[in-house]
py3Dmol code that shows the C-alpha trace and the ligand (Angstrom):
import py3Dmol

protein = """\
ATOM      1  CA  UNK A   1      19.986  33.509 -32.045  1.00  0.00           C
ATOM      2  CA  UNK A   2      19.478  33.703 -28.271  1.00  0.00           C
ATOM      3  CA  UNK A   3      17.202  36.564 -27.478  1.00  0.00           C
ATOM      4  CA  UNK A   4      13.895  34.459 -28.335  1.00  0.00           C
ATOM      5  CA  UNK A   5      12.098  31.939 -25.868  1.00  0.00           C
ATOM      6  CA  UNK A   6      11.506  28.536 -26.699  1.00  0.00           C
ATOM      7  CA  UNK A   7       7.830  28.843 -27.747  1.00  0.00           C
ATOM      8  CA  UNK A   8       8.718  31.921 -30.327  1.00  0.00           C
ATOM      9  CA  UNK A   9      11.343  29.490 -32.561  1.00  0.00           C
ATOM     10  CA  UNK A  10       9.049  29.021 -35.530  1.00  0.00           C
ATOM     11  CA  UNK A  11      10.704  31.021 -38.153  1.00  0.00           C
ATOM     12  CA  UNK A  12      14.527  31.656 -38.948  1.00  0.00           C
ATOM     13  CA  UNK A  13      16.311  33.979 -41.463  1.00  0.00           C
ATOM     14  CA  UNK A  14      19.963  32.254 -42.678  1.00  0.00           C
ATOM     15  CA  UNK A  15      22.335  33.691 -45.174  1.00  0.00           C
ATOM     16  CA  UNK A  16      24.344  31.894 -47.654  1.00  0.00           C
ATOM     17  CA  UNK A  17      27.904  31.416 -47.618  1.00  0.00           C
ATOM     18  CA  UNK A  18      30.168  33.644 -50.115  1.00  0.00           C
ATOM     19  CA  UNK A  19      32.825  32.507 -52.017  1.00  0.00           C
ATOM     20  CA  UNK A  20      34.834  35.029 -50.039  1.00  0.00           C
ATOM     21  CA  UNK A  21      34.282  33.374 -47.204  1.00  0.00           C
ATOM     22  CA  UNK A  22      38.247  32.256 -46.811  1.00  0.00           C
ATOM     23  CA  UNK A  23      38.645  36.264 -45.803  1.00  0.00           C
ATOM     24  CA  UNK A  24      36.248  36.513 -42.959  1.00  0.00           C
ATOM     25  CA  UNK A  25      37.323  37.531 -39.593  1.00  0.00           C
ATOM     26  CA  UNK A  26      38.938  34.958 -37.142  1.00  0.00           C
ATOM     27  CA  UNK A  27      40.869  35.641 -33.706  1.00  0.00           C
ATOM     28  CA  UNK A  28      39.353  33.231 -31.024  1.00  0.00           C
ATOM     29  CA  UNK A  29      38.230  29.527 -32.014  1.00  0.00           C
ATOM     30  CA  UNK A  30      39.157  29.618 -35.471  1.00  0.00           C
ATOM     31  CA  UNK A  31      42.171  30.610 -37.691  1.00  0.00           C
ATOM     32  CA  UNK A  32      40.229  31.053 -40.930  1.00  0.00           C
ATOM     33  CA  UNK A  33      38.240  28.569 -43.355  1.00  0.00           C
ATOM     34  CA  UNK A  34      39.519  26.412 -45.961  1.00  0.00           C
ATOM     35  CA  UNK A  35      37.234  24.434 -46.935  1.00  0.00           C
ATOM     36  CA  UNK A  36      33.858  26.686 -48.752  1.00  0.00           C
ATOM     37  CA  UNK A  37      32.405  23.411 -50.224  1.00  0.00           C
ATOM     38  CA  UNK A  38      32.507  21.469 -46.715  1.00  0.00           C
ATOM     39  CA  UNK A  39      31.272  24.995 -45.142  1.00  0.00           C
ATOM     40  CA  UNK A  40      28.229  25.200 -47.179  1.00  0.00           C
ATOM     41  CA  UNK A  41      27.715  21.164 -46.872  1.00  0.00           C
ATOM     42  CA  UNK A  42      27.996  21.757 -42.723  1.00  0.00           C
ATOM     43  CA  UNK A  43      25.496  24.813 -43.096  1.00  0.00           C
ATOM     44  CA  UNK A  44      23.845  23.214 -45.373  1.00  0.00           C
ATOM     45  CA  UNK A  45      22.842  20.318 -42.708  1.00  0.00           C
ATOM     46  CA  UNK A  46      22.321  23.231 -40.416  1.00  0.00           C
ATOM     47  CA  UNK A  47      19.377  24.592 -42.207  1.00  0.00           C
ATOM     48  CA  UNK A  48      17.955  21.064 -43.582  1.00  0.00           C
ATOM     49  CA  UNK A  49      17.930  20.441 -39.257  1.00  0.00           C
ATOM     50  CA  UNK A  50      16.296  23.588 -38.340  1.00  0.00           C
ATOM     51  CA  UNK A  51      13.499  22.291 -41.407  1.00  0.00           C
ATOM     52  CA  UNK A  52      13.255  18.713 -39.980  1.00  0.00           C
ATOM     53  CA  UNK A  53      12.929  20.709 -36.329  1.00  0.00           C
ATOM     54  CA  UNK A  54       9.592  21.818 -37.561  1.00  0.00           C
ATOM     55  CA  UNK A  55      11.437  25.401 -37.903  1.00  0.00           C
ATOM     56  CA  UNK A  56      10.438  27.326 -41.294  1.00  0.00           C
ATOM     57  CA  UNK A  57      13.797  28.587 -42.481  1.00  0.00           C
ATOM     58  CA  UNK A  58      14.122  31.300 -45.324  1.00  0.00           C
ATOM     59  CA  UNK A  59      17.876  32.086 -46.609  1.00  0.00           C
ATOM     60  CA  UNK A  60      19.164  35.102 -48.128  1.00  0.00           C
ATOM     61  CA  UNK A  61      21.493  35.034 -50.710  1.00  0.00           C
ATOM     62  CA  UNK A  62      25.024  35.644 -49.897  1.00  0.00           C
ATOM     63  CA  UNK A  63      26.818  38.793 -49.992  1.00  0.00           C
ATOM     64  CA  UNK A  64      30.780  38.614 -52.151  1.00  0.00           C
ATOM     65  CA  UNK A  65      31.120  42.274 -50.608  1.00  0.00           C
ATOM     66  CA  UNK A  66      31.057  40.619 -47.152  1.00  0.00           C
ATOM     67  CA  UNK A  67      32.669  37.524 -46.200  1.00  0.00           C
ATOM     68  CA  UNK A  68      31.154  37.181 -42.580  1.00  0.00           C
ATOM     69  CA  UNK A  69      27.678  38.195 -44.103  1.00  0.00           C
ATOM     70  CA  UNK A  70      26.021  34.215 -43.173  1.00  0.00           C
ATOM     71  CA  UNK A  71      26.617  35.431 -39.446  1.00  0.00           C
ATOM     72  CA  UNK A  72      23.176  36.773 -39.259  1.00  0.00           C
ATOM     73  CA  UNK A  73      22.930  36.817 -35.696  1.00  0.00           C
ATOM     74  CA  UNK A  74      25.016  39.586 -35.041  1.00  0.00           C
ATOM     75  CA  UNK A  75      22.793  41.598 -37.020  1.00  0.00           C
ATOM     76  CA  UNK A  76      19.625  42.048 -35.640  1.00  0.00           C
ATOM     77  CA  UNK A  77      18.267  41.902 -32.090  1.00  0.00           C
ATOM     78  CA  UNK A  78      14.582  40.493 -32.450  1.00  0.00           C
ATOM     79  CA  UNK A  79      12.950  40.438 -28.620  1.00  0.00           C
ATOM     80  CA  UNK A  80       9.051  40.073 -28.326  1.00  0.00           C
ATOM     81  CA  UNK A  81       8.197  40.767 -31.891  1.00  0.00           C
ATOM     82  CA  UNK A  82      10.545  44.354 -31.873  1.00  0.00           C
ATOM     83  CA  UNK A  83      13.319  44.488 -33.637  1.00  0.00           C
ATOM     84  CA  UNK A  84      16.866  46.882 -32.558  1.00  0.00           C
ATOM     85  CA  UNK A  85      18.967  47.018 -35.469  1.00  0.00           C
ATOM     86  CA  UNK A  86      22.277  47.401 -34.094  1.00  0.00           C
ATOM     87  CA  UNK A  87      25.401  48.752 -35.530  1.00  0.00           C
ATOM     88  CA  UNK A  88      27.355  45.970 -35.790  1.00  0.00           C
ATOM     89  CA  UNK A  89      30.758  46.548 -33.614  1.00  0.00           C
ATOM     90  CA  UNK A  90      33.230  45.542 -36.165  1.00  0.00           C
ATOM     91  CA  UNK A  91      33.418  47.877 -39.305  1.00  0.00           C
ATOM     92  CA  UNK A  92      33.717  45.074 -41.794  1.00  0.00           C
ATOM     93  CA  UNK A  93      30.504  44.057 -41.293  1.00  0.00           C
ATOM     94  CA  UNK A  94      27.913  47.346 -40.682  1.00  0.00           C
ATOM     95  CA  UNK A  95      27.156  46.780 -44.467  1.00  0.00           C
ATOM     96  CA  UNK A  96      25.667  43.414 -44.202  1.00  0.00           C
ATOM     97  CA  UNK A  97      22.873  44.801 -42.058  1.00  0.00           C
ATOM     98  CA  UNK A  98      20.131  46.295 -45.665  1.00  0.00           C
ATOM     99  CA  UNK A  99      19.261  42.809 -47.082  1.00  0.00           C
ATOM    100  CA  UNK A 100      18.236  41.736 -43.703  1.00  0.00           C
ATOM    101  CA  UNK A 101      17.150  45.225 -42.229  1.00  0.00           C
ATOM    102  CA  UNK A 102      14.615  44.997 -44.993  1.00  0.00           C
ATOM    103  CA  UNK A 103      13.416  41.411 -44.757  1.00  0.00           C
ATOM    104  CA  UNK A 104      12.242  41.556 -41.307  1.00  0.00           C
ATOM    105  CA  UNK A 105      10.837  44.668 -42.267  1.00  0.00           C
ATOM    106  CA  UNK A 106       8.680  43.021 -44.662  1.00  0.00           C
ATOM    107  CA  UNK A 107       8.007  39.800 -42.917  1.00  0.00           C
ATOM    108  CA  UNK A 108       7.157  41.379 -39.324  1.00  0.00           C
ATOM    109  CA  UNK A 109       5.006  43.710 -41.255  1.00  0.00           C
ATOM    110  CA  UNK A 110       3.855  46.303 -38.260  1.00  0.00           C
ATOM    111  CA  UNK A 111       6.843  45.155 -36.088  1.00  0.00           C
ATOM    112  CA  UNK A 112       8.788  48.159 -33.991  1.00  0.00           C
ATOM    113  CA  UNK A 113      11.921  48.677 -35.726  1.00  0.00           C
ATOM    114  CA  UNK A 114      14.261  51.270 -33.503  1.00  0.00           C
ATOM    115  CA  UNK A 115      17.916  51.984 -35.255  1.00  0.00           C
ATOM    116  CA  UNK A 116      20.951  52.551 -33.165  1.00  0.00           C
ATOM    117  CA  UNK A 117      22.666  55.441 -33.868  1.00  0.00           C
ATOM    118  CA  UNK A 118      25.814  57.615 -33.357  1.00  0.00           C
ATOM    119  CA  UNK A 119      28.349  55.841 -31.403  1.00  0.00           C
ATOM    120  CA  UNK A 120      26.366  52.986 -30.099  1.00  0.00           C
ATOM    121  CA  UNK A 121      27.777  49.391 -31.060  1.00  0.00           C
ATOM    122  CA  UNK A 122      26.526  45.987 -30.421  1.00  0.00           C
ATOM    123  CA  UNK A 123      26.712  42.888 -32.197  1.00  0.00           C
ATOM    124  CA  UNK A 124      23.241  40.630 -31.394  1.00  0.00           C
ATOM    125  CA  UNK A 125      25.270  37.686 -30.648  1.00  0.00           C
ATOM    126  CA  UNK A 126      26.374  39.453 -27.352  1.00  0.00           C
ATOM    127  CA  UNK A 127      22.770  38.909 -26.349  1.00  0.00           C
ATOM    128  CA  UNK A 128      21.846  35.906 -24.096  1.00  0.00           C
ATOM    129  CA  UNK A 129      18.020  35.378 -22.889  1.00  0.00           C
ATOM    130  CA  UNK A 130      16.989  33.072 -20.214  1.00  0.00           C
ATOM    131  CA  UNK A 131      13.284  33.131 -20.035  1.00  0.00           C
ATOM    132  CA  UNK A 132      12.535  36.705 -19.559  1.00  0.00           C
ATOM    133  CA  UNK A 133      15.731  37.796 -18.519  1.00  0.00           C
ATOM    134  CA  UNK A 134      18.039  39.363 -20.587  1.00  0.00           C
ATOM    135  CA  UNK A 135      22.067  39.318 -20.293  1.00  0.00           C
ATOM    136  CA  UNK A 136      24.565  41.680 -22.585  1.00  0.00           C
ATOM    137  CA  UNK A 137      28.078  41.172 -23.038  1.00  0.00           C
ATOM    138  CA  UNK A 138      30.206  44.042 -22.684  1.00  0.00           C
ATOM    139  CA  UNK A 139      32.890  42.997 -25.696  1.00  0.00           C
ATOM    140  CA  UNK A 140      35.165  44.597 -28.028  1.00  0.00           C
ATOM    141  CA  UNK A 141      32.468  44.848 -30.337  1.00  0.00           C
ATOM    142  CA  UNK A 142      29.538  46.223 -28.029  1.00  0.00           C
ATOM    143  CA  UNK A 143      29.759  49.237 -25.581  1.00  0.00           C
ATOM    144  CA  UNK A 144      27.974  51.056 -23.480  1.00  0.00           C
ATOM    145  CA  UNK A 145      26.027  53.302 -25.313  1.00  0.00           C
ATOM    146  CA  UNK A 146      24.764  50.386 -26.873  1.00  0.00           C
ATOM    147  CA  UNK A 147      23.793  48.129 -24.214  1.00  0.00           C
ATOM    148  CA  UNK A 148      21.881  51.343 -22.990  1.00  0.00           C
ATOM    149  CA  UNK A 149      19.480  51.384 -25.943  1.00  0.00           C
ATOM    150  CA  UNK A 150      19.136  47.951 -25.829  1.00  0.00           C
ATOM    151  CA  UNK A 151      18.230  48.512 -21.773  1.00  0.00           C
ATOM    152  CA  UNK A 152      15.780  50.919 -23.540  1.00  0.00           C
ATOM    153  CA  UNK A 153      13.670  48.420 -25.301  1.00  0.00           C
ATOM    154  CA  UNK A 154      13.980  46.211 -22.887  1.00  0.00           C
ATOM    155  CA  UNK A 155      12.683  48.274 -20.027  1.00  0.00           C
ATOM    156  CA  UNK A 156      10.028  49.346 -22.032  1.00  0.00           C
ATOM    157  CA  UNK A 157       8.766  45.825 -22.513  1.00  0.00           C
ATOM    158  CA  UNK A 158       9.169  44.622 -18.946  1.00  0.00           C
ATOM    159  CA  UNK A 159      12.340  42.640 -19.495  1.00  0.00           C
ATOM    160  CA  UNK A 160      15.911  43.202 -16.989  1.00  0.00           C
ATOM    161  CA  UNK A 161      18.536  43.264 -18.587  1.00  0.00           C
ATOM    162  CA  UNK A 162      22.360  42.172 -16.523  1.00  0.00           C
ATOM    163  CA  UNK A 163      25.428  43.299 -18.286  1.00  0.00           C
ATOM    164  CA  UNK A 164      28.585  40.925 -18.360  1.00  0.00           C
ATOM    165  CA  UNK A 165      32.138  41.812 -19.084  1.00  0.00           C
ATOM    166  CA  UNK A 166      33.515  39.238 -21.605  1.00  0.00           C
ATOM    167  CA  UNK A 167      37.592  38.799 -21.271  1.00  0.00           C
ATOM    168  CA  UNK A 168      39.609  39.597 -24.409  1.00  0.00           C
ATOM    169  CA  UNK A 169      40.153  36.038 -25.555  1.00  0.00           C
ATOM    170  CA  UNK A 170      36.418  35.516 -26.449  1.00  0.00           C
ATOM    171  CA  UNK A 171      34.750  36.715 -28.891  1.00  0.00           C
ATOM    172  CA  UNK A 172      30.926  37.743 -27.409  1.00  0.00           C
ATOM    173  CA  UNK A 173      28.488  36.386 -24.890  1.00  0.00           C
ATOM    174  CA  UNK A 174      26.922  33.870 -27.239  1.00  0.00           C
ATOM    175  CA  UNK A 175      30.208  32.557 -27.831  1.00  0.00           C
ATOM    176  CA  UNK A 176      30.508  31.163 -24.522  1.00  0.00           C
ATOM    177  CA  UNK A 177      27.446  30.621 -23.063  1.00  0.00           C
ATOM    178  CA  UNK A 178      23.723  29.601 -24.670  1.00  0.00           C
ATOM    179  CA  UNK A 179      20.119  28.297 -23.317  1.00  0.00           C
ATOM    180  CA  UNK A 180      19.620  25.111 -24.337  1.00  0.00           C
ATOM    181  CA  UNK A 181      16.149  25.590 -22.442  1.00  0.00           C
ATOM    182  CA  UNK A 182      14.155  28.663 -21.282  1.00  0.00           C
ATOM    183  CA  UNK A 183      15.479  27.429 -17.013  1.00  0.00           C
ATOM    184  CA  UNK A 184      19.549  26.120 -18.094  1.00  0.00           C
ATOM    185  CA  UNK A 185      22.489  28.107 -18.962  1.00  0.00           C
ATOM    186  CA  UNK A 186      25.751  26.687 -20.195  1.00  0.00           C
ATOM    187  CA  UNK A 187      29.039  28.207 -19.818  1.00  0.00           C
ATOM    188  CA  UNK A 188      32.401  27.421 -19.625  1.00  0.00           C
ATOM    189  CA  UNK A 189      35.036  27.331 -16.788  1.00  0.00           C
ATOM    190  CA  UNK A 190      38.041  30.107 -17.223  1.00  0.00           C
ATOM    191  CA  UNK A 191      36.348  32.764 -18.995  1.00  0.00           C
ATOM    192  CA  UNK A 192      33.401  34.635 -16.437  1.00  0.00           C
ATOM    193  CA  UNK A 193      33.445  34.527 -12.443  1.00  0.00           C
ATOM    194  CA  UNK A 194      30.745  32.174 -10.879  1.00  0.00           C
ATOM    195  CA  UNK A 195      28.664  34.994 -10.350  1.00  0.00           C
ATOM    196  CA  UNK A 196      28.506  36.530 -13.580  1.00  0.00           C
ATOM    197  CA  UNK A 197      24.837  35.803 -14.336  1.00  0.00           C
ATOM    198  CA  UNK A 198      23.800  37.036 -10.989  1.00  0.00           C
ATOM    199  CA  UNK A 199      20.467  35.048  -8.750  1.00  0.00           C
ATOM    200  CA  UNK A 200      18.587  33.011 -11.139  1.00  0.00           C
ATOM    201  CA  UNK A 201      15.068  33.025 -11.057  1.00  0.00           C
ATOM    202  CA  UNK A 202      13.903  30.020  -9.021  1.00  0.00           C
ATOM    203  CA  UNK A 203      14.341  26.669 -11.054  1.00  0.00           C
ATOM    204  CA  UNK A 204      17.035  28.247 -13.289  1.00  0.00           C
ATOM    205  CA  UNK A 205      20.740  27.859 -12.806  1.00  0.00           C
ATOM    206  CA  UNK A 206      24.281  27.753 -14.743  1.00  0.00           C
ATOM    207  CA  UNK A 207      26.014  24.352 -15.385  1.00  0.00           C
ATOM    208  CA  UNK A 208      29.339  24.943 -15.742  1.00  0.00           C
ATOM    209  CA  UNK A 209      31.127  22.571 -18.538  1.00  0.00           C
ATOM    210  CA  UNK A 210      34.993  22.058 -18.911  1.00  0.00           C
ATOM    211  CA  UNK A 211      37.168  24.750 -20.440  1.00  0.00           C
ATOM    212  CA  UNK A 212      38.315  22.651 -23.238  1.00  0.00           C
ATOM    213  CA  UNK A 213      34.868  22.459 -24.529  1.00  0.00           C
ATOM    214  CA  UNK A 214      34.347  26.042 -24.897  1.00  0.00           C
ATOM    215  CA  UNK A 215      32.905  25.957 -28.417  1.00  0.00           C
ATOM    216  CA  UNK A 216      30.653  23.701 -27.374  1.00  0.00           C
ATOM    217  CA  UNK A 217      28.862  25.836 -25.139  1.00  0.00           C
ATOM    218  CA  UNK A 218      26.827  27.310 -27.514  1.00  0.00           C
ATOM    219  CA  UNK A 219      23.465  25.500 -28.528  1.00  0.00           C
ATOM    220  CA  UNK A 220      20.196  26.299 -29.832  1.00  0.00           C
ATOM    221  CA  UNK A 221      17.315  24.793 -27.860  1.00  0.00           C
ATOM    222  CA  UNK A 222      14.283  24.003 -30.008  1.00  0.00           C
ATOM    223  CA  UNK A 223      11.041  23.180 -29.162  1.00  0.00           C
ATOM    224  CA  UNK A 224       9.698  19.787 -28.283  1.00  0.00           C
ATOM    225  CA  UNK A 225      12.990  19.331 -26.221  1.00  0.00           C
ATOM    226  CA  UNK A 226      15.447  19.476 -28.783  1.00  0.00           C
ATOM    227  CA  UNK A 227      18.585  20.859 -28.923  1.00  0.00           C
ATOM    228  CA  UNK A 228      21.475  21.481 -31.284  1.00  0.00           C
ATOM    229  CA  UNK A 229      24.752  20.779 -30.252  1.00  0.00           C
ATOM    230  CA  UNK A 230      28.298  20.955 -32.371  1.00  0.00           C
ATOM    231  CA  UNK A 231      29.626  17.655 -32.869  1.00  0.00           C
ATOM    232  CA  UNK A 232      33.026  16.860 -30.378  1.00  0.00           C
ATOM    233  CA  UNK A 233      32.308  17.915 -26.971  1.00  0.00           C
ATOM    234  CA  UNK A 234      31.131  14.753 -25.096  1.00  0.00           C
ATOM    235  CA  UNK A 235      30.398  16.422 -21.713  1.00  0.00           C
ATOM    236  CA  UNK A 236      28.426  19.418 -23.072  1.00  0.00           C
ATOM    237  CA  UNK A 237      26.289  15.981 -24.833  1.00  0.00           C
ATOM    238  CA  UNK A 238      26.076  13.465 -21.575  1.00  0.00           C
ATOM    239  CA  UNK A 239      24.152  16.852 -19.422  1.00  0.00           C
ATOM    240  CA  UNK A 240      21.762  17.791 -21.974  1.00  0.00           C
ATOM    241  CA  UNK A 241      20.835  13.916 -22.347  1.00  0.00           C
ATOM    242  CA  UNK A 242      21.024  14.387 -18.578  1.00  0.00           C
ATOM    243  CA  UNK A 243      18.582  17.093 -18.948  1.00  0.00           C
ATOM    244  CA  UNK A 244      16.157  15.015 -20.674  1.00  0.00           C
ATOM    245  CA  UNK A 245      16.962  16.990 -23.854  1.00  0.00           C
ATOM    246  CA  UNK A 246      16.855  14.958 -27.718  1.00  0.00           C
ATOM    247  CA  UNK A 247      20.374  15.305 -28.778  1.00  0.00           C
ATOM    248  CA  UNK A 248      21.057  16.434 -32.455  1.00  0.00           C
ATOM    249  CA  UNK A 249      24.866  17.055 -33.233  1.00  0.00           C
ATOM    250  CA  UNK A 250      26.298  18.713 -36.475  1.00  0.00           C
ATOM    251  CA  UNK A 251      29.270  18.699 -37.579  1.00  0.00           C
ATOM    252  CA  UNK A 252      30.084  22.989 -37.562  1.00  0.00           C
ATOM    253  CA  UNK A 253      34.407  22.534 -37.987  1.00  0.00           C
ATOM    254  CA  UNK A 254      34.095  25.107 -40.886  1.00  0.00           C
ATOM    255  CA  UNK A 255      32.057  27.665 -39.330  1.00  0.00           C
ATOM    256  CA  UNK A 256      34.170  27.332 -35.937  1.00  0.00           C
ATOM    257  CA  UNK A 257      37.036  27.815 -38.085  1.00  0.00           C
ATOM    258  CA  UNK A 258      35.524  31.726 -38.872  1.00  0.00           C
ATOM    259  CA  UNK A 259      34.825  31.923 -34.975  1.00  0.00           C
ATOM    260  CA  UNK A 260      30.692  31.544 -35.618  1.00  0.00           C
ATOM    261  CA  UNK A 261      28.670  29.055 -33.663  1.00  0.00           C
ATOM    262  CA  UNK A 262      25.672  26.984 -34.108  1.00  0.00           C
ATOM    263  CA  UNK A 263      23.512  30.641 -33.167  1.00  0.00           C
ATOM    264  CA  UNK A 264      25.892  33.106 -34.912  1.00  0.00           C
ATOM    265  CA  UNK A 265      24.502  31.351 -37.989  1.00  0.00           C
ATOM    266  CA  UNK A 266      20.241  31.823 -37.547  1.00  0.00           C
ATOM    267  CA  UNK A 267      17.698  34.564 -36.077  1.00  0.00           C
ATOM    268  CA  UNK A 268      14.823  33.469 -35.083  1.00  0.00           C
ATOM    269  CA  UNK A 269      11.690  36.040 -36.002  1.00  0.00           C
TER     270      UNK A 269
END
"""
ligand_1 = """\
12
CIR
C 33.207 37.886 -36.742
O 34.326 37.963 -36.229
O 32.409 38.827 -36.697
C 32.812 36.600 -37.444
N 33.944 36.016 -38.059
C 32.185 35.638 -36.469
C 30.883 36.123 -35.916
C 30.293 35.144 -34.986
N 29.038 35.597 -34.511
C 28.590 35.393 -33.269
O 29.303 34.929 -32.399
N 27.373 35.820 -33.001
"""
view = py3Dmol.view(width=600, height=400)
view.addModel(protein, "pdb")
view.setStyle({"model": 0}, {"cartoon": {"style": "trace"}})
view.addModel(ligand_1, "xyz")
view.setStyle({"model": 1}, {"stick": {}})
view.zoomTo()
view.show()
């Protein structure tokens, strides 16, 4: 998930795969899963890295009812210790949210919880954070009244939040862009104009990778200068080596193929 800094990735909430999983949604990287056994083996690896990370990980069990239910990320917005519990923008997946609703609830025990409401939507993987600034897409499955409740919170803790219109053939912010650390972003050629993100606080900036590795865009950035990366996209690999960063690829082919990413699949809390 990608609305924590570095320093606050010690714990992370997964969700198994169901066997349903050959029915979840897919309209931009992926044209549906095949494969459940090599999709649990790849997430699997996923958690087993996070562990070896230093990262405590906790997994829920998996949900028949809801074949997208191990994207957790699109579930919960966790910023500072609060938690927004969004409703999620496609209706597939609104029911996914209890289970996980009420584990943060017990494991934040004290934490702000705020519900949206009415006709507010957002998904948490249109959420991007870049030290202490905050970036929203503006996607098919989160809207304005959303991203205003969301500018709530965050203007009540300080935080400014820039709002970015994502083009129809991706899926949400996350999907194209990440922070592999708290001063880089990475995004993709052909999808946002050069000045999307807006001026950068000093020492931050965008590096801009090739279209055709899209996918691999999106990373998790631990600490102690690690950083996931999905296994196949060379040039994404030779600038975060560039960047000093430890390299740790993983093979995600069967998540991709359900259009979820390496941070679709975690939230950090
Ligand atoms: C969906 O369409 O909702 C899922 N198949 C993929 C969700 C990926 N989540 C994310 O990018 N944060």
């Amino acid at each position: 998930m990608a609305t924590v800094r570095l320093d606050q990735k010690q714990r992370a909430l997964i969700r198994a795969i169901p066997d349903s999983y050959h029915s979840a949604l897919a309209n931009f990287f992926g044209s549906g899963p095949k494969d459940i056994e090599l999709a649990r083996k790849q997430h699997s690896d996923y958690k087993n890295t996070l562990e070896d990370a230093g990262i405590s990980v906790v997994m829920l069990d998996a949900d028949e009812n809801h074949p997208d239910c191990l994207f957790v990320e699109d579930q919960a917005v966790i910023i500072d210790g609060r938690v927004l519990l969004p409703v999620p923008g496609h209706p597939s997946r609104v029911n996914e949210q209890p289970p996980i609703s009420n584990f943060l609830v017990t494991e934040m025990g004290g934490a702000q919880v705020c519900r949206m409401s009415g006709d507010a939507r957002m998904d948490g993987g249109d959420i991007l954070r870049l030290g202490d600034l905050f970036f929203v897409g503006r996607s098919t499955r989160t809207n304005d009244l959303g991203i205003e409740e969301l500018r709530d919170l965050l203007s009540h803790l300080g935080h400014e939040l820039r709002v970015i219109d994502i083009p129809e053939h991706a899926l949400h912010l996350t999907s194209i862009a990440s922070t592999p650390t708290d001063e880089v972003i990475l995004a993709p050629e052909g999808y946002l104009p050069k000045d999307a993100f807006g001026e950068l606080p000093e020492g931050s900036r965008v590096i801009w990778m090739p279209e055709e590795e899209t996918y691999g865009c999106n990373t998790i950035g631990l600490p102690g200068g690690k950083v996931l990366v999905a296994k196949g996209y060379p040039t994404v690999e030779k600038t975060l080596i560039e960047l000093g960063l430890d390299i740790i690829t993983l093979d995600f082919s069967e998540i991709r193929a359900a259009d979820g990413s390496l941070t679709c699949c975690s939230l950090f809390y």
